[in-house]
N, CA and C atoms as a LAMMPS dump frame, in Angstrom:
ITEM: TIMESTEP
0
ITEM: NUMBER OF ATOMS
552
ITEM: BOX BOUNDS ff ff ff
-5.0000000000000000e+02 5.0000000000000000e+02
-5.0000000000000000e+02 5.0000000000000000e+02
-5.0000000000000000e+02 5.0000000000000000e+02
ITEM: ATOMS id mol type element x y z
1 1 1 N -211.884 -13.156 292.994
2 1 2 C -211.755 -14.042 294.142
3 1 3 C -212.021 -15.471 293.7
4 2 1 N -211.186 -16.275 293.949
5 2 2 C -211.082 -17.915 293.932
6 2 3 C -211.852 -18.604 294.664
7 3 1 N -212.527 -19.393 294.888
8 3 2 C -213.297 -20.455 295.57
9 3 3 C -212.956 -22.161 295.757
10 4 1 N -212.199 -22.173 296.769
11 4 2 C -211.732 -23.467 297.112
12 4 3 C -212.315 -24.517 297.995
13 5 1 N -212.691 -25.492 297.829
14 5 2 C -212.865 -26.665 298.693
15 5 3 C -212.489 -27.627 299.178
16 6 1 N -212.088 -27.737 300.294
17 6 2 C -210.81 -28.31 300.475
18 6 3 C -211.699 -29.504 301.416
19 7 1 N -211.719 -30.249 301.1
20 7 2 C -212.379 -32.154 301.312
21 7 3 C -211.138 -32.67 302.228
22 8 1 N -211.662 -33.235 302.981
23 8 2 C -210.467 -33.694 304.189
24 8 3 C -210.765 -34.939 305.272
25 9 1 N -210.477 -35.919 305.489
26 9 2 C -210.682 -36.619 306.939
27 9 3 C -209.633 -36.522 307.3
28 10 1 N -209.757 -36.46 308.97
29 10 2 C -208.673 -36.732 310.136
30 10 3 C -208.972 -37.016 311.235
31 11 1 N -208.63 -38.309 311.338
32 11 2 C -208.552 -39.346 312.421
33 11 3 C -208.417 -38.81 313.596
34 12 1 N -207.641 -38.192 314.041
35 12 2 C -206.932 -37.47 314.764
36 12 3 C -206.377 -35.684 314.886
37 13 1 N -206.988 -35.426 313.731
38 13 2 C -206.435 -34.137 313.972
39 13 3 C -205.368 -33.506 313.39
40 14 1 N -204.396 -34.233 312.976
41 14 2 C -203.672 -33.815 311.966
42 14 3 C -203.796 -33.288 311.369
43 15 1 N -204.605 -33.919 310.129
44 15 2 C -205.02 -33.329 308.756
45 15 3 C -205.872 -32.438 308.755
46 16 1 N -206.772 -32.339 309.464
47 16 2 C -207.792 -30.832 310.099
48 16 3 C -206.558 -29.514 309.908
49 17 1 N -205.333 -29.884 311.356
50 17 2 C -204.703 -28.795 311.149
51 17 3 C -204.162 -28.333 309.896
52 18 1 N -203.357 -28.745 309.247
53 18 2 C -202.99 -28.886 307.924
54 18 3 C -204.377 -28.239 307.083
55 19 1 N -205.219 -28.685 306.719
56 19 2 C -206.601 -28.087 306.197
57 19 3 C -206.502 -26.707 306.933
58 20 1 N -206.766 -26.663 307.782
59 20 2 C -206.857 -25.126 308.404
60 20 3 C -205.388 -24.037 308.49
61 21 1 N -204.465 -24.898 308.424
62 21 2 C -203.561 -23.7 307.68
63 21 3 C -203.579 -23.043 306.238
64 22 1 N -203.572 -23.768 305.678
65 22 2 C -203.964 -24.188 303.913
66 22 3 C -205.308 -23.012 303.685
67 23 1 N -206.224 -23.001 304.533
68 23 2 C -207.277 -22.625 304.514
69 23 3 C -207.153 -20.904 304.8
70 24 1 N -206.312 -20.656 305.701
71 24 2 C -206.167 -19.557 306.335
72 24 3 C -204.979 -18.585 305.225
73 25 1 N -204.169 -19.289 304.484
74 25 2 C -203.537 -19.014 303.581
75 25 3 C -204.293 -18.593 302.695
76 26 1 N -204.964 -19.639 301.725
77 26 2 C -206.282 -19.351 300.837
78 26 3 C -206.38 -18.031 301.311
79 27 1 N -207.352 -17.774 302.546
80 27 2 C -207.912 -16.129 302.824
81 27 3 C -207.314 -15.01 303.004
82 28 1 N -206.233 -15.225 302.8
83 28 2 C -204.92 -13.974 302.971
84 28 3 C -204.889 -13.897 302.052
85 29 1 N -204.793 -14.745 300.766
86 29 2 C -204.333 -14.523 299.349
87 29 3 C -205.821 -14.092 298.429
88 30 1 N -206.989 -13.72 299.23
89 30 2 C -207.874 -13.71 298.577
90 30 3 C -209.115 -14.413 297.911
91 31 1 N -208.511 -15.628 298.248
92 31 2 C -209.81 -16.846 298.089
93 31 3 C -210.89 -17.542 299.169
94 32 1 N -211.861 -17.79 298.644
95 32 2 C -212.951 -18.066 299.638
96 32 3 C -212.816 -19.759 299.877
97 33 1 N -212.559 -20.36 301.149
98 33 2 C -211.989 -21.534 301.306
99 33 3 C -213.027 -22.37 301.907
100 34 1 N -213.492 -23.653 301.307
101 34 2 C -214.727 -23.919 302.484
102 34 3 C -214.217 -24.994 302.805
103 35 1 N -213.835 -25.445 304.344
104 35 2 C -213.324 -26.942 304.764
105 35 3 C -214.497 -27.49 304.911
106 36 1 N -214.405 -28.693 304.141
107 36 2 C -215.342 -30.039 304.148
108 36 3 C -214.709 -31.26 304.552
109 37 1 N -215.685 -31.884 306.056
110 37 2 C -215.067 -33.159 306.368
111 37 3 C -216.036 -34.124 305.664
112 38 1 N -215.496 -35.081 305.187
113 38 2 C -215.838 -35.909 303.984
114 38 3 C -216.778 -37.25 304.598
115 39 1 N -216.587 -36.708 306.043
116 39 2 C -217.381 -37.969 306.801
117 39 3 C -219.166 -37.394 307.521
118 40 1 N -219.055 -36.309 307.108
119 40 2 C -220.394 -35.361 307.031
120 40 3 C -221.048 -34.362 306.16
121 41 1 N -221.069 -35.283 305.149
122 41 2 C -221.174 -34.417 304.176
123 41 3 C -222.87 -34.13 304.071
124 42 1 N -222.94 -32.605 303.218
125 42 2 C -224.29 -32.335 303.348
126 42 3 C -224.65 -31.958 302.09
127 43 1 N -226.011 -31.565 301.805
128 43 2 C -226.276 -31.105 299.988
129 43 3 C -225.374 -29.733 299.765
130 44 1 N -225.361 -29.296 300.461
131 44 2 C -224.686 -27.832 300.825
132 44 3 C -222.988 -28.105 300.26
133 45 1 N -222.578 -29.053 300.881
134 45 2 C -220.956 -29.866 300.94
135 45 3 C -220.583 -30.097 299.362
136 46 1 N -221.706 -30.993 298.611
137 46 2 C -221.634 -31.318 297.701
138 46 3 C -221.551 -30.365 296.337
139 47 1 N -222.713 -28.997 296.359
140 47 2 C -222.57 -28.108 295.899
141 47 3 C -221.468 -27.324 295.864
142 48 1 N -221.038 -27.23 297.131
143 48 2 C -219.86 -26.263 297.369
144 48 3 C -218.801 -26.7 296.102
145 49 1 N -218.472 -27.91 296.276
146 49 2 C -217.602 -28.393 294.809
147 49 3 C -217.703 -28.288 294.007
148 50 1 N -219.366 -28.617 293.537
149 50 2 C -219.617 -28.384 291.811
150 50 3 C -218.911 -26.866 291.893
151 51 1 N -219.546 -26.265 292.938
152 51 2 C -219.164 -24.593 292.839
153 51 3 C -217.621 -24.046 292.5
154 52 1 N -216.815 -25.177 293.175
155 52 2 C -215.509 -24.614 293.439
156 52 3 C -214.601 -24.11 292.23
157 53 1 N -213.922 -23.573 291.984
158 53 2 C -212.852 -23.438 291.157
159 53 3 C -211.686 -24.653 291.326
160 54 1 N -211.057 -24.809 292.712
161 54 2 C -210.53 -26.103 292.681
162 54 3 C -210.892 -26.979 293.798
163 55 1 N -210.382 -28.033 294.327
164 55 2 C -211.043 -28.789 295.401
165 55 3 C -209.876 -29.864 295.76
166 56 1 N -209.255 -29.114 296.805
167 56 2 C -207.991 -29.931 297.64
168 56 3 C -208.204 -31.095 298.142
169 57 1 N -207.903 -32.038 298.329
170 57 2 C -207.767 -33.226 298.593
171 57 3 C -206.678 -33.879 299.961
172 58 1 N -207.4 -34.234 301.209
173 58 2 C -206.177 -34.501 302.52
174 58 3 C -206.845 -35.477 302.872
175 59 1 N -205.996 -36.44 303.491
176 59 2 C -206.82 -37.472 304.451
177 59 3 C -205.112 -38.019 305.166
178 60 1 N -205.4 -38.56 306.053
179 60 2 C -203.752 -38.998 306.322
180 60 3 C -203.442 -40.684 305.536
181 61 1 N -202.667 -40.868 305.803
182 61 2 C -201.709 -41.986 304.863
183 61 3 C -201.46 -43.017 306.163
184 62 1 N -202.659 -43.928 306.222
185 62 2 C -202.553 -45.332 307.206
186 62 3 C -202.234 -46.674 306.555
187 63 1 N -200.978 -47.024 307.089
188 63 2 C -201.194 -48.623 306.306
189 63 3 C -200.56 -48.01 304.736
190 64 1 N -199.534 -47.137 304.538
191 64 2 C -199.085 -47.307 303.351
192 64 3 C -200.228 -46.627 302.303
193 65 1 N -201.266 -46.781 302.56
194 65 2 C -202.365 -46.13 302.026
195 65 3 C -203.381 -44.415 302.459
196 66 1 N -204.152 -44.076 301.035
197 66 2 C -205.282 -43.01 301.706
198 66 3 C -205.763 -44.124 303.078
199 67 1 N -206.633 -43.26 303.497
200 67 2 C -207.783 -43.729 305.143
201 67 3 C -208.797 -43.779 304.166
202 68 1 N -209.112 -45.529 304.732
203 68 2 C -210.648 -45.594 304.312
204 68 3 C -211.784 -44.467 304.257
205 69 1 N -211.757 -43.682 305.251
206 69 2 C -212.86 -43.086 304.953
207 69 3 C -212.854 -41.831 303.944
208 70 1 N -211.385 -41.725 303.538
209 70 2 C -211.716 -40.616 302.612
210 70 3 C -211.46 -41.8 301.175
211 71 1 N -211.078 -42.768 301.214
212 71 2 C -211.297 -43.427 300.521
213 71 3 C -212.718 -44.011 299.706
214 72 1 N -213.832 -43.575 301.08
215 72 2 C -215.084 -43.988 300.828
216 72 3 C -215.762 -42.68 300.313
217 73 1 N -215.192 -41.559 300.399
218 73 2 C -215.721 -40.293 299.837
219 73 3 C -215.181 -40.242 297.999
220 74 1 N -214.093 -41.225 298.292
221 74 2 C -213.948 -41.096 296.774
222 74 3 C -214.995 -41.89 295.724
223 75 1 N -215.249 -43.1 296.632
224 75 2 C -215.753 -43.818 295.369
225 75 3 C -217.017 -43.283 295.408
226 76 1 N -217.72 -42.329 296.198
227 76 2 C -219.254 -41.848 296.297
228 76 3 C -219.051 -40.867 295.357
229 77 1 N -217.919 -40.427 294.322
230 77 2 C -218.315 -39.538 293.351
231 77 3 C -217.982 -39.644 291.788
232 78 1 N -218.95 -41.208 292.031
233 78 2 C -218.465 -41.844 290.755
234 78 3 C -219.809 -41.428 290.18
235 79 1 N -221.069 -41.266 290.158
236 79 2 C -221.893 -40.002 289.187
237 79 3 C -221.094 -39.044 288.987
238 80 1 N -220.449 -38.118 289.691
239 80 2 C -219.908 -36.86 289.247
240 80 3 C -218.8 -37.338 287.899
241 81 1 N -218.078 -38.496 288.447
242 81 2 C -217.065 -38.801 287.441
243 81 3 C -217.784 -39.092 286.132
244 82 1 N -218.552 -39.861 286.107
245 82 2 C -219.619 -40.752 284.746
246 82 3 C -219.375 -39.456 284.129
247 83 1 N -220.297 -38.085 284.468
248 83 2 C -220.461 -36.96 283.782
249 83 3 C -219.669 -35.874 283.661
250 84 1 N -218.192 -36.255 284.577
251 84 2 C -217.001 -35.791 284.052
252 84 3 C -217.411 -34.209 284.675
253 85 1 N -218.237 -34.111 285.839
254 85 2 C -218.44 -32.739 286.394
255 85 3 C -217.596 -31.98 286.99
256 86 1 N -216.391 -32.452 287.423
257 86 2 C -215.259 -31.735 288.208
258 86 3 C -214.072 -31.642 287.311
259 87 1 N -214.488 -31.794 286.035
260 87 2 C -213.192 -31.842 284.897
261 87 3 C -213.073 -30.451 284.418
262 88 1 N -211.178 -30.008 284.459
263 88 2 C -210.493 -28.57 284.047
264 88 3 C -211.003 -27.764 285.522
265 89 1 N -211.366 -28.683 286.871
266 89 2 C -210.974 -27.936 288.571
267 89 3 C -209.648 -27.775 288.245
268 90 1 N -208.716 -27.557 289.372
269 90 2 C -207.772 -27.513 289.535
270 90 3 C -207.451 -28.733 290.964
271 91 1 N -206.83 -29.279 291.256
272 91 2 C -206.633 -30.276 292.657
273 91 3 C -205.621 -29.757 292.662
274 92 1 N -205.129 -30.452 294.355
275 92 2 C -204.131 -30.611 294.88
276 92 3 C -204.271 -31.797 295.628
277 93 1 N -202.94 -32.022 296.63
278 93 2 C -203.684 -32.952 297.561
279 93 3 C -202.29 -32.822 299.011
280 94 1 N -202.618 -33.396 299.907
281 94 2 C -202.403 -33.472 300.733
282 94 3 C -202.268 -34.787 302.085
283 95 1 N -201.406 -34.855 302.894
284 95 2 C -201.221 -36.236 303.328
285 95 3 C -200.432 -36.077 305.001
286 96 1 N -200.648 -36.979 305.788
287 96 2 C -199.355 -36.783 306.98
288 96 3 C -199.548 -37.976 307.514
289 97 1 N -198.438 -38.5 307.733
290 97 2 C -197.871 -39.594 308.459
291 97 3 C -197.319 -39.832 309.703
292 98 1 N -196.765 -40.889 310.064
293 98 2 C -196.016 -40.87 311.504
294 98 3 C -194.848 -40.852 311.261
295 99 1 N -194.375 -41.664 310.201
296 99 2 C -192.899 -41.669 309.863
297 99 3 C -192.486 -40.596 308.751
298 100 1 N -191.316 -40.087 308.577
299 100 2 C -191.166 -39.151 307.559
300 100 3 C -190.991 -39.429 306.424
301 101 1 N -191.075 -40.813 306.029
302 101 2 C -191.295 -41.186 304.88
303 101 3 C -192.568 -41.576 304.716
304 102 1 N -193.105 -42.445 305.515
305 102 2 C -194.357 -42.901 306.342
306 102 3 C -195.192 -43.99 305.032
307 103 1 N -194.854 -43.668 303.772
308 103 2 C -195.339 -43.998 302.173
309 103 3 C -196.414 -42.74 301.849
310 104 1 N -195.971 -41.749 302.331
311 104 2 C -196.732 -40.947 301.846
312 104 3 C -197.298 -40.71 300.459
313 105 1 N -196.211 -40.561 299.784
314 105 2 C -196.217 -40.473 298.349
315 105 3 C -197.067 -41.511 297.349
316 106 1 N -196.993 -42.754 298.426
317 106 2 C -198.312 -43.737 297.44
318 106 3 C -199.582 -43.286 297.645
319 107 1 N -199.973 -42.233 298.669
320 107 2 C -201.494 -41.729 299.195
321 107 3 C -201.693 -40.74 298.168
322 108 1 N -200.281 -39.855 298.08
323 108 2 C -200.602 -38.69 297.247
324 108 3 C -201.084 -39.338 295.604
325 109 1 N -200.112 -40.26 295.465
326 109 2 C -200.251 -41.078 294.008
327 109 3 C -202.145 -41.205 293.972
328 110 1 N -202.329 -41.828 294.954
329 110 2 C -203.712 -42.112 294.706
330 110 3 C -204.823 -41.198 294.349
331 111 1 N -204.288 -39.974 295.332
332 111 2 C -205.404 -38.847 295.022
333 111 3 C -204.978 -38.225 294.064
334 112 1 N -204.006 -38.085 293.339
335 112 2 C -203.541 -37.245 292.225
336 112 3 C -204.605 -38.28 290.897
337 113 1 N -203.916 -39.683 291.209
338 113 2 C -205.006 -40.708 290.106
339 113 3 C -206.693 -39.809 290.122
340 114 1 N -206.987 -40.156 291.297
341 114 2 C -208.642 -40.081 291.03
342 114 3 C -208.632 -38.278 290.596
343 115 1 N -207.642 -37.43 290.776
344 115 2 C -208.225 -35.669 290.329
345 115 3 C -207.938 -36.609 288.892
346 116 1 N -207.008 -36.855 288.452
347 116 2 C -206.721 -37.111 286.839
348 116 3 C -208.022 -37.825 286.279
349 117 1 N -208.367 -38.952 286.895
350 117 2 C -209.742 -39.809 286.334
351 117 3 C -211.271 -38.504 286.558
352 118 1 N -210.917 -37.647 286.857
353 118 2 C -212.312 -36.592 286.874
354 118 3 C -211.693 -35.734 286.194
355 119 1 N -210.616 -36.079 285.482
356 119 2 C -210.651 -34.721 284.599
357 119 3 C -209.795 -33.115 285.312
358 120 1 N -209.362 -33.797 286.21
359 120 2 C -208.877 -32.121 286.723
360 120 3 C -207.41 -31.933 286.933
361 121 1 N -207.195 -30.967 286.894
362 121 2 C -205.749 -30.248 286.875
363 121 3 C -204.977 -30.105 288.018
364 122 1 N -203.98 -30.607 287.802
365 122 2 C -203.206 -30.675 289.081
366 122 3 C -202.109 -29.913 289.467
367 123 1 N -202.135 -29.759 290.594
368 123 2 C -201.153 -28.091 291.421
369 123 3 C -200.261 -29.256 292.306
370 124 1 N -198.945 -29.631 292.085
371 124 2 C -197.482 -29.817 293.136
372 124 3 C -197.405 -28.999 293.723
373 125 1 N -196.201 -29.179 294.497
374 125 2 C -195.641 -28.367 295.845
375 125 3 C -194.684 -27.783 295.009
376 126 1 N -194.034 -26.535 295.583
377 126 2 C -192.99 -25.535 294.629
378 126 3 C -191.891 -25.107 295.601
379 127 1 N -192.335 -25.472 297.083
380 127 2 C -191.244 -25.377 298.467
381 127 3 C -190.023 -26.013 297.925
382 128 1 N -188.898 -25.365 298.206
383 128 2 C -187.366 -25.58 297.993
384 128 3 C -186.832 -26.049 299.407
385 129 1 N -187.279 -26.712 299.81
386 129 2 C -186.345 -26.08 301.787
387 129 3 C -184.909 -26.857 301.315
388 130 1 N -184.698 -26.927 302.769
389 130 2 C -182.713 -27.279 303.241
390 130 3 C -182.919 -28.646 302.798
391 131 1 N -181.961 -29.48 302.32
392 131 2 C -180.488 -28.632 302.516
393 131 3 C -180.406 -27.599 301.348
394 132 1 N -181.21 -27.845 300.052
395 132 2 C -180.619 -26.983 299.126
396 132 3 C -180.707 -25.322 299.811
397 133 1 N -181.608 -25.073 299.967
398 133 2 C -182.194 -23.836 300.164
399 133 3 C -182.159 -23.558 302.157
400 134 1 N -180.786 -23.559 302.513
401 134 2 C -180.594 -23.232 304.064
402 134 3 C -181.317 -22.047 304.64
403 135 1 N -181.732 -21.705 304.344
404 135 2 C -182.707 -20.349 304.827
405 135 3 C -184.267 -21.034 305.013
406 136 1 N -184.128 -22.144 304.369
407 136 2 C -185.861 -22.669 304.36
408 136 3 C -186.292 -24.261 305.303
409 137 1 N -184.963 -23.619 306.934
410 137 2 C -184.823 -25.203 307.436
411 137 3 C -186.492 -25.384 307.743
412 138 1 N -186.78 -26.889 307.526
413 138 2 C -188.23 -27.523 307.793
414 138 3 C -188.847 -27.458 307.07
415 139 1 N -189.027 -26.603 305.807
416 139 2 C -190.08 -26.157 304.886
417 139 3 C -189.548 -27.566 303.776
418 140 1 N -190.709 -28.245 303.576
419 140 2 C -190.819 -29.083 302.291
420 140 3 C -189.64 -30.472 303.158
421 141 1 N -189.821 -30.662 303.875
422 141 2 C -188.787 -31.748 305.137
423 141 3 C -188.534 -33.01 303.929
424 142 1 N -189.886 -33.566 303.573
425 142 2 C -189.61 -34.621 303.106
426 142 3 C -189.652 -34.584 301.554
427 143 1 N -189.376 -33.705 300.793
428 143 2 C -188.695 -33.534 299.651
429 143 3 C -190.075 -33.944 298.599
430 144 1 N -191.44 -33.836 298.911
431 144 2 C -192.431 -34.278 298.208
432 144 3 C -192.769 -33.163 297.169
433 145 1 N -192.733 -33.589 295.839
434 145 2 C -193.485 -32.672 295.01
435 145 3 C -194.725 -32.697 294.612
436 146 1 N -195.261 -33.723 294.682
437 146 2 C -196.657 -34.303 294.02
438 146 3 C -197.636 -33.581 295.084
439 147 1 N -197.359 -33.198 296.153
440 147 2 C -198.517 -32.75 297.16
441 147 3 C -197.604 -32.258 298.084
442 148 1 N -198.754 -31.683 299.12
443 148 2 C -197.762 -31.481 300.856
444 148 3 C -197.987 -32.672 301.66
445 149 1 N -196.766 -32.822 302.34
446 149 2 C -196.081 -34.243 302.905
447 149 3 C -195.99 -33.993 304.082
448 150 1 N -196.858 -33.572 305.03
449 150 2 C -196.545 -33.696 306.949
450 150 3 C -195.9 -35.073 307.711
451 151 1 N -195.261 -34.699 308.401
452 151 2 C -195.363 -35.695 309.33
453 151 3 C -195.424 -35.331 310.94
454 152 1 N -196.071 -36.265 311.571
455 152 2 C -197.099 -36.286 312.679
456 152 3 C -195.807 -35.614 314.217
457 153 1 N -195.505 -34.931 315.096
458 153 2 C -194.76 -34.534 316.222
459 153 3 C -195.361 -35.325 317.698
460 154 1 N -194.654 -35.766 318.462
461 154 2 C -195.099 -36.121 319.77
462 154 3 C -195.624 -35.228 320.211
463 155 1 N -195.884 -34.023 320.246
464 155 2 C -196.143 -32.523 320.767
465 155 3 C -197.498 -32.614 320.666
466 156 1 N -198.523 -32.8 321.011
467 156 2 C -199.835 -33.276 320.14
468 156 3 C -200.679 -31.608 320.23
469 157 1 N -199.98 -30.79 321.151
470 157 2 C -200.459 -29.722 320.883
471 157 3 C -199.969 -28.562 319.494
472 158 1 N -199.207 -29.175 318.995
473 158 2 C -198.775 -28.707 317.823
474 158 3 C -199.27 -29.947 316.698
475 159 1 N -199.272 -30.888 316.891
476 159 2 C -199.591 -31.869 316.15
477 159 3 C -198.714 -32.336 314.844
478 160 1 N -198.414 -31.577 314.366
479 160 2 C -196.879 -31.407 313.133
480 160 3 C -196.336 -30.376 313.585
481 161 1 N -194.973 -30.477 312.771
482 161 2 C -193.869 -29.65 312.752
483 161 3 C -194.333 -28.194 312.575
484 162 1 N -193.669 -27.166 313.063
485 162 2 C -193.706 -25.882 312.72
486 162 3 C -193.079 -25.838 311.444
487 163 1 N -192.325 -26.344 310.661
488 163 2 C -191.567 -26.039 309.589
489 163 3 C -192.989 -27.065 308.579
490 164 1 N -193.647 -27.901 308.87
491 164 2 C -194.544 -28.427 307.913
492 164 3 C -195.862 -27.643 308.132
493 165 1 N -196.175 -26.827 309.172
494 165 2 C -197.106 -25.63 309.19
495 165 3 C -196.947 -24.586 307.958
496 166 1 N -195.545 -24.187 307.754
497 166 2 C -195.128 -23.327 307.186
498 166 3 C -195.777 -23.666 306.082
499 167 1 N -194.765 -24.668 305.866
500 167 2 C -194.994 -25.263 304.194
501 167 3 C -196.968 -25.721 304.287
502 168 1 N -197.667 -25.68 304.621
503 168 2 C -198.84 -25.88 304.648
504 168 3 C -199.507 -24.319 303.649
505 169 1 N -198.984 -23.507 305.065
506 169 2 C -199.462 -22.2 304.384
507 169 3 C -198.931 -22.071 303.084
508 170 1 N -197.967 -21.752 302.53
509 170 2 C -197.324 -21.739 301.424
510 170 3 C -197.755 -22.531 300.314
511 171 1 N -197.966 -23.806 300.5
512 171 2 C -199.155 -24.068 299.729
513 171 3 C -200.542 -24.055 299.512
514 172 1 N -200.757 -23.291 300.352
515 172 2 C -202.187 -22.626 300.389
516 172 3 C -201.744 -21.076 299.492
517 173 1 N -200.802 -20.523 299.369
518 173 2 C -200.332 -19.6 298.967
519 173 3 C -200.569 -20.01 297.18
520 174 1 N -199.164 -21.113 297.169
521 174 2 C -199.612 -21.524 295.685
522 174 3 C -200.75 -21.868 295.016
523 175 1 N -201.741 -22.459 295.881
524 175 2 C -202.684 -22.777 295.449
525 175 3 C -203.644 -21.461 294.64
526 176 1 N -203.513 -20.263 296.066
527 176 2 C -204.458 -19.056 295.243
528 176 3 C -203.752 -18.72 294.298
529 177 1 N -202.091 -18.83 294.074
530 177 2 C -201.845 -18.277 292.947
531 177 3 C -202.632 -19.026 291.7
532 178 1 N -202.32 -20.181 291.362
533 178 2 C -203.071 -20.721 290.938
534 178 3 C -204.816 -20.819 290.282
535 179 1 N -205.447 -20.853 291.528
536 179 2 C -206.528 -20.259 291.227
537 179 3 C -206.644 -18.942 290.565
538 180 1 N -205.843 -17.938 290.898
539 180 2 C -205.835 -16.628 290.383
540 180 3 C -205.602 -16.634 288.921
541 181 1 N -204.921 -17.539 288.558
542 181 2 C -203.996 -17.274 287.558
543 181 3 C -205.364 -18.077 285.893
544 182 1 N -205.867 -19.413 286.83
545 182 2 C -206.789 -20.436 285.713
546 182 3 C -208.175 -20.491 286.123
547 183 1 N -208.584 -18.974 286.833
548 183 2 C -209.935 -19.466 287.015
549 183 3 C -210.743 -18.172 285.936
550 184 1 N -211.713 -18.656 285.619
551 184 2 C -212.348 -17.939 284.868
552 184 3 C -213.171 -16.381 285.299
């Protein structure tokens, strides 16, 4: 069994959901998933990571950018970095916007930077959807490989797309493969 920690802010709710699909995937595939919001963190929170095998990465993408506040969770683990403690995890990361391009991909850029500056290993998206793959309408919408790429629905009771739910789980899927495959 794999042990994941999946570190997250959301403004709104978004990225929670997203975390909690991801999460619920993880536990189908066998891994123990602990969601951490990065804006309450506890000694418990902090451990959980050293603990983890890998440690997912979400916050939404405001302003072209990560959200300050998971921005501010990053630079609080610059001891861990000095001593290079989360180096050969595995990351991922994660992001959602309003627009479907929204600049997602510069948020993901960022969190992919800081897993690389700690040393850790990084897991893309492996979703094929439409047009190539017509059987997979909605899955992987905005064509992101570096991470999973939501974007935000007027529906606020769904909060994203059902087809970026999908692809949520599914990379929660890859992820345990993953874990399964490089954890000790």
């Amino acid at each position: 069994m794999g042990n994941v920690a999946i570190t997250y802010f959301s403004g709104r709710g978004h990225t929670r959901k997203l975390a909690d699909k991801i999460a619920v995937a993880l536990g189908q595939e066998g891994c123990a998933a602990r969601l951490i919001d990065v804006t309450d963190l506890s000694q418990t929170d902090w451990q959980a990571m050293e603990a983890a095998d890998a440690i997912l990465l979400g916050a939404p993408t405001y302003m072209g950018s990560i959200a300050a506040e998971y921005k501010s969770f990053m630079d609080a683990t610059s001891d861990i970095w000095s001593e290079q403690l989360w180096a050969d995890k595995l990351a991922a990361g994660f992001t959602v916007a309003t627009f479907p391009g929204g600049d997602k991909l510069s948020s993901l850029m960022q969190l992919n930077i800081f897993a690389m500056q700690h040393g850790m290993i990084w897991v893309g998206q492996d979703q094929i959807g439409a047009p190539v793959n017509a059987d997979a309408e909605g899955i992987n919408a905005s064509g992101t490989w570096l991470g999973l790429a939501a974007t935000t629905v007027r529906d606020k009771t769904l909060m994203v797309s059902q087809g970026d739910l999908e692809t949520a789980h599914r990379f929660g899927q890859r992820i345990a493969r993953a874990v399964r495959r490089w954890s000790i």
